[in-house]
Backbone bond lengths (Angstrom), bond angles and torsions (degrees), N, CA, C in turn:
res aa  C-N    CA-C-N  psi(-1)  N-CA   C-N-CA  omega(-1)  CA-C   N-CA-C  phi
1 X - - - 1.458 - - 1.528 109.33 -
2 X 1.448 126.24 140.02 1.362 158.33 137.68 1.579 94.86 0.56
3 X 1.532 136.64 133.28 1.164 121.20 117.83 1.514 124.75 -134.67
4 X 1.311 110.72 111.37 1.550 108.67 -169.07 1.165 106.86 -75.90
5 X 1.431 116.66 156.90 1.633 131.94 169.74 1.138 140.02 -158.13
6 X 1.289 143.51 157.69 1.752 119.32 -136.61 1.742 80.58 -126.56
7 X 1.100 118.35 131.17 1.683 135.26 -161.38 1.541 98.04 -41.06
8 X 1.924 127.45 -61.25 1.337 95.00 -178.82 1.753 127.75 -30.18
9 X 1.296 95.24 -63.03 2.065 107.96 -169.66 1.775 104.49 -38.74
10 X 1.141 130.44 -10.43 1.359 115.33 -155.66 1.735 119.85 -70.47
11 X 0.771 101.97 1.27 1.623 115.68 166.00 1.701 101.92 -79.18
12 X 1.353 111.76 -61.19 1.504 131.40 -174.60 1.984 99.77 -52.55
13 X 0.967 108.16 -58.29 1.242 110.84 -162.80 1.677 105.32 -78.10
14 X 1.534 115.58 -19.02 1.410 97.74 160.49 1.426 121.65 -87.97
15 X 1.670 120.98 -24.50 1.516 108.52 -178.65 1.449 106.07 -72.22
16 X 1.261 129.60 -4.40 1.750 138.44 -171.09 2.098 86.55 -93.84
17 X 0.898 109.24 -61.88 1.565 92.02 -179.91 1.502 111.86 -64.09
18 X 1.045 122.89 -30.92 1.997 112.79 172.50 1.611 96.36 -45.64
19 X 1.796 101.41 -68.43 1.558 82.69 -157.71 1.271 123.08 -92.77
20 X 1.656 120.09 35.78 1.488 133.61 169.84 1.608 81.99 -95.43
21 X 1.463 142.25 -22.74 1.333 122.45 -153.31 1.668 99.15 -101.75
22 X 1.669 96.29 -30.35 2.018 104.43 -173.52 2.023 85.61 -63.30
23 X 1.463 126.82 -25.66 1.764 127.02 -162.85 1.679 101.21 -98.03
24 X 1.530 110.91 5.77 1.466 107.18 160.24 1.987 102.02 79.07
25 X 0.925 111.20 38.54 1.594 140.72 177.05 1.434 101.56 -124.09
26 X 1.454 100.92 124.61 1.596 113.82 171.21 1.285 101.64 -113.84
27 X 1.681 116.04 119.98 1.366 116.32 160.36 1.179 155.64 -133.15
28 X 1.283 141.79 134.23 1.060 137.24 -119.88 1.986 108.03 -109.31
29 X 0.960 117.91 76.46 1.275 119.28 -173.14 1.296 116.81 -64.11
30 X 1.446 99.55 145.26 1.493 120.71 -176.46 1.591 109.14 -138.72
31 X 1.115 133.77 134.93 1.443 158.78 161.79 1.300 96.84 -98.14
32 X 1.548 98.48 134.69 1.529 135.15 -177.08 1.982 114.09 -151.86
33 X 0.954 106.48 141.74 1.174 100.43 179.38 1.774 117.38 -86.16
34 X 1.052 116.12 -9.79 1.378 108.05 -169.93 1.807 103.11 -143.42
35 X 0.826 147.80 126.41 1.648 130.20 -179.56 2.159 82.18 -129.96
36 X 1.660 91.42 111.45 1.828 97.93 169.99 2.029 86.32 -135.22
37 X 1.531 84.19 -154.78 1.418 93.33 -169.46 1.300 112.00 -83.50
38 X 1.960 123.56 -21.40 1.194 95.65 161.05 1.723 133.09 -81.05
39 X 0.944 103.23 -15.21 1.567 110.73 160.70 1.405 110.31 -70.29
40 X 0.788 117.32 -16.16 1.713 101.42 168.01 1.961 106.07 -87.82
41 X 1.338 115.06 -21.30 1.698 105.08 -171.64 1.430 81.69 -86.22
42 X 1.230 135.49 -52.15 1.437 140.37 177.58 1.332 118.30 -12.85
43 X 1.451 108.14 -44.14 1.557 130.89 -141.28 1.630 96.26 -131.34
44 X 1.385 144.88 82.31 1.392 124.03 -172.27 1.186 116.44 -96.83
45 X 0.873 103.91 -29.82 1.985 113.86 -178.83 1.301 110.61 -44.74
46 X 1.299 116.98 167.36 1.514 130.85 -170.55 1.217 95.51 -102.07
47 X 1.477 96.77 129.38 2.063 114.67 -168.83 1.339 100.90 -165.11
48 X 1.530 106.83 164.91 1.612 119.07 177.93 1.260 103.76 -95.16
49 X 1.463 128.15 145.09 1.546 125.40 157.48 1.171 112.47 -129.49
50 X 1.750 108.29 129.18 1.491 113.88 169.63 1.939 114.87 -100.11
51 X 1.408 105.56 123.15 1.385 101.33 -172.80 2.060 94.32 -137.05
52 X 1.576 103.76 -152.45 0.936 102.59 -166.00 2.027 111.27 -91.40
53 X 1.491 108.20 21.44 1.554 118.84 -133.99 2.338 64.33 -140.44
54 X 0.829 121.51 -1.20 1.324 126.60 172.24 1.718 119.44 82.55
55 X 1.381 135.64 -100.30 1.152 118.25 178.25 1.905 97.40 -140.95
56 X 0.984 111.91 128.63 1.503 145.16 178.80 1.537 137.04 -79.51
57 X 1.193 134.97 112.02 1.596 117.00 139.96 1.127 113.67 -90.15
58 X 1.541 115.29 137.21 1.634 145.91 175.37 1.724 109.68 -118.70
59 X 1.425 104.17 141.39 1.540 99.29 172.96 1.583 93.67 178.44
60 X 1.602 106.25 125.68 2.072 95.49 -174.59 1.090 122.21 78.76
61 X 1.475 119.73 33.40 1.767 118.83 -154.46 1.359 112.59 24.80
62 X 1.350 109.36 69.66 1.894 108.90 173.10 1.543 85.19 -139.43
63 X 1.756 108.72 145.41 1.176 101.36 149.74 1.400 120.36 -145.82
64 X 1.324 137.46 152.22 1.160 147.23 -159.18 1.602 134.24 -118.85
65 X 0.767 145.18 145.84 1.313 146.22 155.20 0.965 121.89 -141.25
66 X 1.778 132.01 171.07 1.677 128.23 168.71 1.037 115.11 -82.51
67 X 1.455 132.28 66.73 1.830 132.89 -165.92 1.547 117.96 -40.61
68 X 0.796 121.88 -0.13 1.749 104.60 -176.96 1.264 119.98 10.47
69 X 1.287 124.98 -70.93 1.532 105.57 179.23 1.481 133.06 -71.47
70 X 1.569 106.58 16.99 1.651 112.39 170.37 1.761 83.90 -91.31
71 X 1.042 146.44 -1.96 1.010 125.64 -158.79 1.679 103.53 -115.50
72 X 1.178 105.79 -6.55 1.286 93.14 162.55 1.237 151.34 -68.36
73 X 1.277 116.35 -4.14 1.838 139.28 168.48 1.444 86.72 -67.51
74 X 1.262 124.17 -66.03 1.923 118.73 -172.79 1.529 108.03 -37.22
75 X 1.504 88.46 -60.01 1.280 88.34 -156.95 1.794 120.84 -71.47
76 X 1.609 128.40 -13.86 0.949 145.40 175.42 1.712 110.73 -73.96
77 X 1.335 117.88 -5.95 1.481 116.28 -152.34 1.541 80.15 -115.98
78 X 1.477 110.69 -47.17 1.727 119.15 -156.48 1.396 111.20 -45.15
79 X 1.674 118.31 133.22 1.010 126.97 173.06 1.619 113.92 -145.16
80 X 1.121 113.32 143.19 1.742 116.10 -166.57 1.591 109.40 -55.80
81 X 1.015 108.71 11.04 1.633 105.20 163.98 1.246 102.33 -101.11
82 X 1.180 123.63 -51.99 1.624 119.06 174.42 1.310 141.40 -105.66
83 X 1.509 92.28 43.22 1.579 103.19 -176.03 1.824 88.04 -147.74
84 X 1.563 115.37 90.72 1.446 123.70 171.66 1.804 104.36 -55.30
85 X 0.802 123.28 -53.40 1.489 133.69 -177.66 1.901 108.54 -33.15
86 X 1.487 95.18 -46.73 1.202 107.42 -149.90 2.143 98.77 -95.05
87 X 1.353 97.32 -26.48 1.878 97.58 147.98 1.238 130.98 -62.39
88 X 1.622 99.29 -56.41 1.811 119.87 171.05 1.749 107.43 -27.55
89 X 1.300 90.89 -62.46 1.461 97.77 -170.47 1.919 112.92 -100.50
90 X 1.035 104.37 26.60 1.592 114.71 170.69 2.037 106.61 32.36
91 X 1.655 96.36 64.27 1.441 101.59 -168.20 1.157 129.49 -74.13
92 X 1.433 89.56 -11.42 1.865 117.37 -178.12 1.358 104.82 -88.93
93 X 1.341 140.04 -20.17 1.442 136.24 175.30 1.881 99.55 -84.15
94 X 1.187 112.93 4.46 1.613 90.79 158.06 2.034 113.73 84.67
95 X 1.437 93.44 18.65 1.462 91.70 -152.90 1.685 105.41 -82.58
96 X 1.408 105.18 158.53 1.812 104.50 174.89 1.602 94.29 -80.40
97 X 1.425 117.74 139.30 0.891 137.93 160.75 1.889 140.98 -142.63
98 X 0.959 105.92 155.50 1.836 81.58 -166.79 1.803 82.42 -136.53
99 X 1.526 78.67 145.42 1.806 95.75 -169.88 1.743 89.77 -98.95
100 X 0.689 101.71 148.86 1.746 94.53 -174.76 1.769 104.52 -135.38
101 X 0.931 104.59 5.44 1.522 124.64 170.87 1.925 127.76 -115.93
102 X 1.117 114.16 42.13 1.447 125.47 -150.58 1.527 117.14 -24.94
103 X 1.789 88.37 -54.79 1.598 111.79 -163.67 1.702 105.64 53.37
104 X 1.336 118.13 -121.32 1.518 146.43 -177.34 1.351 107.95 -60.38
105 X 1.390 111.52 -55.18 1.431 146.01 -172.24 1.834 106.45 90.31
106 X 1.721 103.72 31.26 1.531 95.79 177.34 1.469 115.47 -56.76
107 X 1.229 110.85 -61.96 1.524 132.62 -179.46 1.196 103.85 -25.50
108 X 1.708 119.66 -69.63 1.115 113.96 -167.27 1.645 124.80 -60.97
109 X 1.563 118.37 -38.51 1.100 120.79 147.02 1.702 136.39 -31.45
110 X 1.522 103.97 -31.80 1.349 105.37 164.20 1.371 104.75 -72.32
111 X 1.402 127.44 -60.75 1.452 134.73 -154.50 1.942 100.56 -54.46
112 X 1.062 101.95 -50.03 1.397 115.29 -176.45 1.285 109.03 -60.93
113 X 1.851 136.02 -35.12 0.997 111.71 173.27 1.456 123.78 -87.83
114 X 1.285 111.40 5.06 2.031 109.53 162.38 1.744 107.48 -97.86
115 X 1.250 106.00 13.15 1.306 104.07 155.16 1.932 112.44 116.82
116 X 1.285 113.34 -6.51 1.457 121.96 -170.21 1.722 103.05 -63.67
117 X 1.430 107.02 138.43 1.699 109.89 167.67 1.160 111.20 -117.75
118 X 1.885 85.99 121.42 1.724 110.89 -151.51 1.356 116.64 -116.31
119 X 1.741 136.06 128.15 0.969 152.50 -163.21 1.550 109.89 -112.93
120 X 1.398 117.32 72.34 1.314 139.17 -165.76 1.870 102.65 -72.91
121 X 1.063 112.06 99.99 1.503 122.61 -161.91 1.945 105.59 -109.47
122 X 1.154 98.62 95.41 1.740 101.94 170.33 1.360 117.22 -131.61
123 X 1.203 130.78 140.20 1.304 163.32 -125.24 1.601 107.32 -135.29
124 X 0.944 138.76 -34.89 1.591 141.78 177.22 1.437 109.74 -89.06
125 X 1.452 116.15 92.93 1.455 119.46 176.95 1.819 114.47 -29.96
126 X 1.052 138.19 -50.98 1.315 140.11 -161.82 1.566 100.28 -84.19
127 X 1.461 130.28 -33.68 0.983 119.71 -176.22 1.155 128.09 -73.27
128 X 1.784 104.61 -28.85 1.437 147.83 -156.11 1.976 88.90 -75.69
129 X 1.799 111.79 -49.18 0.718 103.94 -163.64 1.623 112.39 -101.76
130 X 1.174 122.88 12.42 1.922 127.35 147.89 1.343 105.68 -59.48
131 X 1.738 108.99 -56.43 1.359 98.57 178.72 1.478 147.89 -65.99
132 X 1.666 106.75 -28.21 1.782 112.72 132.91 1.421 127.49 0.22
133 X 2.001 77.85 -87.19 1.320 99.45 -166.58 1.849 111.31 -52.34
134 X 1.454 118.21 -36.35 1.431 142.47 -170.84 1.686 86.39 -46.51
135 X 1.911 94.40 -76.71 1.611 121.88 -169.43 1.984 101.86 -29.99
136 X 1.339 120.36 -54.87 1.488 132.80 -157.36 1.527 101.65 -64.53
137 X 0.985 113.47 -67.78 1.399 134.75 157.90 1.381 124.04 -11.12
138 X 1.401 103.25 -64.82 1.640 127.60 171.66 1.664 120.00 -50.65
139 X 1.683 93.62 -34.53 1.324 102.15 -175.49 1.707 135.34 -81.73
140 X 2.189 90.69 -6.28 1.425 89.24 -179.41 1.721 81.94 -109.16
141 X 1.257 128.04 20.68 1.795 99.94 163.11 1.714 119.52 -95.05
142 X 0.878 131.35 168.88 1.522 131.70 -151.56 1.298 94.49 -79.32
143 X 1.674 105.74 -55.27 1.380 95.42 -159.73 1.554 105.61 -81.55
144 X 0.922 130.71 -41.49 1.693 148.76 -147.00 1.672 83.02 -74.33
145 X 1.410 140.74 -57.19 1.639 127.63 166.06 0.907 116.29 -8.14
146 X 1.644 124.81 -71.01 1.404 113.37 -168.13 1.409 128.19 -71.63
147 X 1.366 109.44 -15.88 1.178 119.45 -179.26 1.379 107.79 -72.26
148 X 1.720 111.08 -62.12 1.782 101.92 176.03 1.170 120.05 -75.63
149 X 0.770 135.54 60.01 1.579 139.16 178.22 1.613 95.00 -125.37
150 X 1.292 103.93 -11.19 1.772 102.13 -169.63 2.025 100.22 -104.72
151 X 1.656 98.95 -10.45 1.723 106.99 178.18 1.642 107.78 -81.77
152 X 1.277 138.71 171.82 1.325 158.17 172.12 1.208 96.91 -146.48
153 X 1.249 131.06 120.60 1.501 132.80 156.40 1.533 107.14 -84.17
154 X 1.453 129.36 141.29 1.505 132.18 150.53 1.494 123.80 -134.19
155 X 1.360 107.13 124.53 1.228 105.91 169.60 1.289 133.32 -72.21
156 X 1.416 122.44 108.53 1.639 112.09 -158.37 2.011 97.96 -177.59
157 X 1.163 110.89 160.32 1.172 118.16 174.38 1.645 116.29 -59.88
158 X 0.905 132.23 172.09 1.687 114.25 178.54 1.613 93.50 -108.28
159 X 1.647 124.92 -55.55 1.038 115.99 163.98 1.861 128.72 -20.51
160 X 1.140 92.73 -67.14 1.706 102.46 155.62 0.767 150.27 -3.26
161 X 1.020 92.77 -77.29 1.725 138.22 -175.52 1.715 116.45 -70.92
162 X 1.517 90.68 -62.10 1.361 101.91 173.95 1.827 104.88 -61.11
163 X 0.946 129.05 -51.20 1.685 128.38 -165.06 1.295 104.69 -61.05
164 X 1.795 129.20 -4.76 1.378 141.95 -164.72 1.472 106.82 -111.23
165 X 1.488 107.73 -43.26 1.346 133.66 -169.44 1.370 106.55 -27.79
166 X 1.278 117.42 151.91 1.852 126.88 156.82 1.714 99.85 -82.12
167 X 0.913 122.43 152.74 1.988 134.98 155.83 1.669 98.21 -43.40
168 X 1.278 92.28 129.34 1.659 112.38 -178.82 1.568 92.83 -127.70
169 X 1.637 96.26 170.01 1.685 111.40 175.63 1.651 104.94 -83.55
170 X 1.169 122.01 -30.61 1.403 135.56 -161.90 1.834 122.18 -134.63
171 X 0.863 122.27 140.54 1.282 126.36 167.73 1.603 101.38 -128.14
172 X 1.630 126.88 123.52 1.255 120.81 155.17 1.537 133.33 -97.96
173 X 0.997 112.09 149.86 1.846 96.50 179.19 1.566 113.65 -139.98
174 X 0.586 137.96 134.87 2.003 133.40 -173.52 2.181 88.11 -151.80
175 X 1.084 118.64 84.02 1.281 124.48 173.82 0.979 112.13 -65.26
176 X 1.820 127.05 153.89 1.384 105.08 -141.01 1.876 89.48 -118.32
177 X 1.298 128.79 28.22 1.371 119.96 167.56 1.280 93.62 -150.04
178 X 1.282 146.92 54.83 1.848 147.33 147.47 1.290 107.06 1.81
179 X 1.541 111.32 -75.61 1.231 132.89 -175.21 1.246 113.62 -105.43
180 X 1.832 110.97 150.97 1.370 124.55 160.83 1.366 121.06 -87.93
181 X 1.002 119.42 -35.65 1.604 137.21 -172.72 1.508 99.73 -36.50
182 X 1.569 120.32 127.13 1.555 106.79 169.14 1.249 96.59 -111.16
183 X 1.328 104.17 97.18 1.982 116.88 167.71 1.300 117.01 -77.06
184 X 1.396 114.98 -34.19 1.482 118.01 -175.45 1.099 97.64 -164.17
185 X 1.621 102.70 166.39 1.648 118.79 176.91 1.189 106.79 -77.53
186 X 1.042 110.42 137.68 1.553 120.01 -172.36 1.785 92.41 -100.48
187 X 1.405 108.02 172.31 1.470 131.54 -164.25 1.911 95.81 -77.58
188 X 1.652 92.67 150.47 1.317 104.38 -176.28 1.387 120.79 -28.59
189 X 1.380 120.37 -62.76 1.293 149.39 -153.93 1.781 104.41 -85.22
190 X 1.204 118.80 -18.64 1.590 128.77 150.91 1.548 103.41 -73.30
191 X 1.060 126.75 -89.25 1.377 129.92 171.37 1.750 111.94 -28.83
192 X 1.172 136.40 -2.15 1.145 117.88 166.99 1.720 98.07 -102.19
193 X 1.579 102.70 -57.45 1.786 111.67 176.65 1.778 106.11 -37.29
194 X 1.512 125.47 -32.45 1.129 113.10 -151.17 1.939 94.20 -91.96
195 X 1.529 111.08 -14.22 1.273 119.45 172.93 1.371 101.29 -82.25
196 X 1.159 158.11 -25.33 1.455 157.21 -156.45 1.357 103.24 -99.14
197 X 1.721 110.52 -65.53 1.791 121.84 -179.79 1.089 111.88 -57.98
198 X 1.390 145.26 163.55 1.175 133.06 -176.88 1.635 101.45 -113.57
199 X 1.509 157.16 139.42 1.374 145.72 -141.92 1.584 100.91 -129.15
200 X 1.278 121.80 31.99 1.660 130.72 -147.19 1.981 83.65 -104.07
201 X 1.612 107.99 -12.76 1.472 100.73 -157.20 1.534 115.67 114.82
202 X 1.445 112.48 -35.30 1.597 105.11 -174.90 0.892 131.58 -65.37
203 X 1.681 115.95 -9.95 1.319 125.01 -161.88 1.484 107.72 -112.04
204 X 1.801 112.75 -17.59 1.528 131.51 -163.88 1.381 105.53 -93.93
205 X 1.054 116.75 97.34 1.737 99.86 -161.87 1.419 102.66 -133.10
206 X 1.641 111.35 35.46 1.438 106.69 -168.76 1.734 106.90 -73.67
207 X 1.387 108.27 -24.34 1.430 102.04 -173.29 1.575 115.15 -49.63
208 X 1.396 85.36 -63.50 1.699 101.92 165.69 1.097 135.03 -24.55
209 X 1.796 111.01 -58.36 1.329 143.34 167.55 1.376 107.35 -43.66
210 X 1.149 113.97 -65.54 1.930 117.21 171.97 1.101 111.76 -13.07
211 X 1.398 120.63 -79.63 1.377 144.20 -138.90 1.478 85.48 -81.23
212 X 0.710 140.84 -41.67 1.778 138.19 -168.91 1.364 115.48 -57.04
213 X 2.149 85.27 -63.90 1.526 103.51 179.40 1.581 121.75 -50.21
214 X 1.702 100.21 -37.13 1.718 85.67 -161.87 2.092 97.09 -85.36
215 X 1.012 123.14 14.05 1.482 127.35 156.21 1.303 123.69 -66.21
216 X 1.579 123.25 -18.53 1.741 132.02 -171.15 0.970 92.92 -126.61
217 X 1.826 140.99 -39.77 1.433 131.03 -147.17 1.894 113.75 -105.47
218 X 1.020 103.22 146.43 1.711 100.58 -178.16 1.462 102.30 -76.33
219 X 1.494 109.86 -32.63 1.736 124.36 -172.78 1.088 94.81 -128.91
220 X 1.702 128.91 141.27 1.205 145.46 129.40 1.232 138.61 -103.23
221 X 1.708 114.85 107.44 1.230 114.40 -158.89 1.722 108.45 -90.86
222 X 1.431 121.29 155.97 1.592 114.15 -176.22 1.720 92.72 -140.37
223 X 1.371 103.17 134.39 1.348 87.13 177.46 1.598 99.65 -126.76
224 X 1.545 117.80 134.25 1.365 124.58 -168.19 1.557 113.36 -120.00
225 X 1.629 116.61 -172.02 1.753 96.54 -178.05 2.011 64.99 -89.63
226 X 1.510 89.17 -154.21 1.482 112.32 -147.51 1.624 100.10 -77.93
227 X 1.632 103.24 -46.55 1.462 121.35 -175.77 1.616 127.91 -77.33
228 X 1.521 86.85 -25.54 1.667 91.87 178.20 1.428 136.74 -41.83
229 X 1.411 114.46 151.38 1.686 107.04 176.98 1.898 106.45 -64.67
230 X 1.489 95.02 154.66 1.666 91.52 165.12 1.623 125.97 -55.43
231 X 1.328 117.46 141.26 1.453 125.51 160.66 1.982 117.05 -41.69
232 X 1.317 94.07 111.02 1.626 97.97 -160.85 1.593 120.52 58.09
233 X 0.862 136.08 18.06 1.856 148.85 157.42 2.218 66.77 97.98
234 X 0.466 141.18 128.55 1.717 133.94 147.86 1.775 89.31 -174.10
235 X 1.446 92.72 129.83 1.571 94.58 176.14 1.601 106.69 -86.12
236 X 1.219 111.79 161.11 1.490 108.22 170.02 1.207 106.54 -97.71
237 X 1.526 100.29 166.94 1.361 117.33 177.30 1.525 119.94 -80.74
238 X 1.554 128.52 -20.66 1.269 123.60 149.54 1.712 89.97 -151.89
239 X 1.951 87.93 163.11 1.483 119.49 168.11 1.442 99.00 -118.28
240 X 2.055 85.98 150.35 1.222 101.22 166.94 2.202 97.81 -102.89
241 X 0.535 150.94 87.94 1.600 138.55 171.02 1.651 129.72 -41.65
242 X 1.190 148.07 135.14 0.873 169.03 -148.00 1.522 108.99 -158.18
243 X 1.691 108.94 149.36 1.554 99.71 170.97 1.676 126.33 -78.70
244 X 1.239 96.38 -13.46 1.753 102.38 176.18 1.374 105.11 -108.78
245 X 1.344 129.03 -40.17 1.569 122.14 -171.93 1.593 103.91 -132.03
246 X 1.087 106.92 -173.66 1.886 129.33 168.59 1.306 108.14 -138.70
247 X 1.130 86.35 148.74 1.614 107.77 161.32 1.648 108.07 -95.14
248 X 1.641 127.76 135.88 1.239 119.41 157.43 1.598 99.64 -158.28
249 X 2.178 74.33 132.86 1.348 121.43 -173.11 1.698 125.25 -77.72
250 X 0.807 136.30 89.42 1.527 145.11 174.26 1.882 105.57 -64.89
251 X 0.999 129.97 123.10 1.599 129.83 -174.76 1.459 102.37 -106.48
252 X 1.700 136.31 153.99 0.942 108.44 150.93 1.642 107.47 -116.87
């Protein structure tokens, strides 16, 4: 893979290819003097970019990152009346939990700021490493500190992971292709993940994930759109409802 970079970063953009290369990523660096939006239509292919906005997926003149600090208006407002996620998974009792479904790592950022200690588990070297870059980031803003200090990132399979795991209070899962149906265009940052992940199934492994999770977790939370079939056909034992998704809770 591609990684463009604008001549300051070049220190940045080679210690980011070491450890895309120690994660079994070969990459192919490129220096550019300017990376804007016409260099991104210029440029369509799926590639990394390091600029002053930190480290990137681009592909289609789109570009992406895991923002964390756009997310702080959410997360400053959130309160257990209006944050189902953050009942589902009882975030305010402080519980160990491991998200085993990263995606963005928004979620977990919510969970973490009512207090949950979270074991953010992703498996796709490149994705693994936006969210790093996200995690590093987070740590020199004032507010966003206290919050990740309550995340653990690991690079590792979740399947894995979990079959290794110690007993946790929580297992989360929000799998990152539910559905096939293409009803609508989904948001930038889907449309780039959905170019990166591969949607064949290899990457969707919540069924799987279930059965693992509810082996370590007292609660297993699943979060679906609203209509979807159950996680492995298995009904849960309660929903939380939402107008676009659910939460469903597995007890043990």
């Amino acid at each position: 893979m591609k990684l463009w970079y604008e001549t300051p970063y070049t220190k940045q953009a080679q210690q980011l290819s070491e450890r895309l290369a120690e994660r079994g990523v070969q990459i192919d660096l490129q220096c550019t003097d300017k990376i804007n939006a016409k260099f991104l239509r210029l440029h369509p292919e799926l590639a990394l970019i390091v600029d002053g906005a930190g480290v990137s997926l681009t592909a289609q003149g789109m570009k992406m990152q895991p923002d964390w600090k756009a997310e702080t208006g959410r997360l400053k407002r959130a309160s257990l009346k209006s944050e189902m996620l953050a009942r589902a998974c009882q975030a305010n009792d402080s519980p160990t939990l491991i998200d085993a479904t990263a995606g963005l790592g928004h979620d977990t950022l919510l969970m973490a700021k009512f207090g949950a200690k979270i074991t953010l588990v992703e498996r796709h070297p490149i994705l693994y490493t936006l969210l790093e870059s996200a995690y590093q980031q987070a740590q020199q803003d004032t507010f966003l500190a206290n919050v990740v200090q309550n995340i653990t990132l690991v690079f590792a399979d979740s399947a894995e992971y979990l079959q290794q795991a110690s007993a946790v209070d929580v297992v989360y899962l929000d799998p990152m292709f539910p559905q096939r149906e293409k009803t609508a265009q989904v948001k930038k940052q889907m449309q780039l993940l959905h170019m990166l992940l591969p949607e064949d199934g290899e990457m969707d492994l919540g069924d799987q994930l279930l059965e693992h999770a509810k082996k370590v977790a007292q609660r297993v939370i699943v979060k679906r759109p609203r209509y979807a079939v159950f996680l492995n056909d298995e009904p849960p034992q309660h929903q939380w409802l939402g107008d676009a998704c659910r939460f469903d809770g597995y007890f043990q």
